[in-house]
C-alpha positions as CSV (number, residue, x, y, z in Angstrom):
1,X,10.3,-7.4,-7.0
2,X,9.9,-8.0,-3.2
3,X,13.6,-8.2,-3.0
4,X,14.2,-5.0,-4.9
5,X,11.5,-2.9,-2.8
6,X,13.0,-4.7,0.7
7,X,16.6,-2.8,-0.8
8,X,14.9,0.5,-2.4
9,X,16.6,-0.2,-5.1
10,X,14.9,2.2,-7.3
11,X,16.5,1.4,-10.3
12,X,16.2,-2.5,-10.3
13,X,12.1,-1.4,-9.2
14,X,11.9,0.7,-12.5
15,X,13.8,-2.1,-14.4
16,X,10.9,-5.0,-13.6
17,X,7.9,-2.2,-13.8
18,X,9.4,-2.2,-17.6
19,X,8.5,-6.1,-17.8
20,X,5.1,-7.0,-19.0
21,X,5.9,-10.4,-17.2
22,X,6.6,-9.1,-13.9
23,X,3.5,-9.5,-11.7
24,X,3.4,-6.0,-9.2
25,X,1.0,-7.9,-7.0
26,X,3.3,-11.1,-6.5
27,X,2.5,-12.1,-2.8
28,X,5.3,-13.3,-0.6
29,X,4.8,-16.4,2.6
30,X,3.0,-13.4,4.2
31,X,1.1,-12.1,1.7
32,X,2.5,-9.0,1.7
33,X,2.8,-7.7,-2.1
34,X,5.4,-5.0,-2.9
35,X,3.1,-2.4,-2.3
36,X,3.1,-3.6,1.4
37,X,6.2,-3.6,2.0
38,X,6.8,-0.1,0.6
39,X,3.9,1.4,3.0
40,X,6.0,-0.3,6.0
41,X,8.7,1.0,5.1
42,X,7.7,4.6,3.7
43,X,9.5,4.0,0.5
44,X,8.0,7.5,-0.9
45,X,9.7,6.8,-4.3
46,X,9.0,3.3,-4.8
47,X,5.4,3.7,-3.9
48,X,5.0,6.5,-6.6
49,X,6.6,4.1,-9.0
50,X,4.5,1.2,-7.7
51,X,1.0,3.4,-8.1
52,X,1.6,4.9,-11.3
53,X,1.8,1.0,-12.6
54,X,-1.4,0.3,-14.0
55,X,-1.2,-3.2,-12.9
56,X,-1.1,-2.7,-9.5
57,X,-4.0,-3.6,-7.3
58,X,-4.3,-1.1,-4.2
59,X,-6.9,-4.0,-2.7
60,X,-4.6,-7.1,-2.1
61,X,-5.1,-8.5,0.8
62,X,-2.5,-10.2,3.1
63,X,-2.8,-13.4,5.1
64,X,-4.5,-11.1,7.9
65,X,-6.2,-9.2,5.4
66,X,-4.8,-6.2,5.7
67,X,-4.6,-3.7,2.8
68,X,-1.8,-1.0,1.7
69,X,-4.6,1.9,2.5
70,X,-4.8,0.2,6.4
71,X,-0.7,0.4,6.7
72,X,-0.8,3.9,5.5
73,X,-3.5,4.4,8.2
74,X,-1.9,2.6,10.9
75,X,1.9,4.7,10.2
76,X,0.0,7.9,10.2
77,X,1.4,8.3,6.4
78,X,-1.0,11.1,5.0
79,X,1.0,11.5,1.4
80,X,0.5,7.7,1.0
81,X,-3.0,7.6,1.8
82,X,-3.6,10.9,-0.3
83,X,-2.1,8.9,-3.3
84,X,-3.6,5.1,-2.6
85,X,-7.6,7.5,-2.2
86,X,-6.7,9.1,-5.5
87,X,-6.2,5.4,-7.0
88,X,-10.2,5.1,-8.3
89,X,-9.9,1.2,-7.4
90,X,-8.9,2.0,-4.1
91,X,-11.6,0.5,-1.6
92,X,-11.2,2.9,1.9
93,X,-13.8,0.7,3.4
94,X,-11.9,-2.8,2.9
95,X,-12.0,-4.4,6.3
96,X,-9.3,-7.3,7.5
97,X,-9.6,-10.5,9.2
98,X,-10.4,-8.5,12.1
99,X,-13.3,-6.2,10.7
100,X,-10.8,-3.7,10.9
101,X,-11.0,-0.7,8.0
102,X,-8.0,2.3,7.3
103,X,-10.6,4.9,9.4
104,X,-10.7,2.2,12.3
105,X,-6.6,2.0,12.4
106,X,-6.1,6.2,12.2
107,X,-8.8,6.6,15.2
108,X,-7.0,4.2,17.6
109,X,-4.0,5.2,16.9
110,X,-4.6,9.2,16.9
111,X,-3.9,9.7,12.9
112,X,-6.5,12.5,13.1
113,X,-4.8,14.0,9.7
114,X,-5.2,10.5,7.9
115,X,-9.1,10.4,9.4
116,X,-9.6,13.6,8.2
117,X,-8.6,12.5,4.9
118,X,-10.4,8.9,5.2
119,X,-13.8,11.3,5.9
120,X,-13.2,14.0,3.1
C-alpha cells in the first residue's frame, strides 16, 4: 500500500482497499502509515479513498508521534483537515512526542483557515 500511495497509483490504491487482508494502517521504518504519506504529499484522491475505508485509523501515530490531522495542520491543507474532523474517531487534540497538537502546528505556522476550523 505504501508503495502504491508513494506512486498515486489510484488504481493499484482502490485494488488493495478491496482486500480484507490488506492492513490501511501498515506502518513503514518511519511510522508513517499510508494516510501520512498522502497528507505529505496532498494526494486529494487517495486520501478520499483512504478515509472512506472504514478500517482506517485517523489517530496513528508515527515514530515522532505525529498524526495525519497535525500534517494537514502543518501544510495548511484545509480540505484535508475538513475531512480527517468529519472522521468521528478523529482526536484534534492528539499531541506528539513534542506536546505538540494540529491547533499548535496552524498557529506557528500562520494556517489561520485550518485554526479556524481546529476551533469551530
Amino acid at each position: 500500500m505504501h508503495d502504491a500511495v508513494r506512486r498515486a497509483d489510484v488504481e493499484s490504491v482502490k485494488m488493495l482497499l478491496a482486500d480484507p487482508r490488506v492492513d490501511v494502517n501498515a506502518q513503514d521504518v518511519c511510522g508513517e502509515t499510508p494516510l501520512h504519506i498522502v497528507l505529505y504529499r496532498g494526494r486529494t484522491e487517495i486520501a478520499k479513498l483512504l478515509l472512506a475505508d472504514p478500517r482506517t485509523n485517523p489517530n496513528v501515530q508515527n515514530d515522532l508521534g505525529v498524526t495525519p490531522l497535525q500534517i494537514a495542520a502543518f501544510f495548511g491543507r484545509t480540505d484535508f483537515v475538513k475531512w480527517l474532523l468529519a472522521v468521528p474517531s478523529t482526536n484534534p487534540n492528539a499531541q506528539n512526542k513534542y506536546d505538540r497538537t494540529a491547533l499548535h502546528y496552524a498557529v506557528t505556522r500562520g494556517q489561520m483557515d485550518v485554526v479556524k476550523l481546529l476551533l469551530a
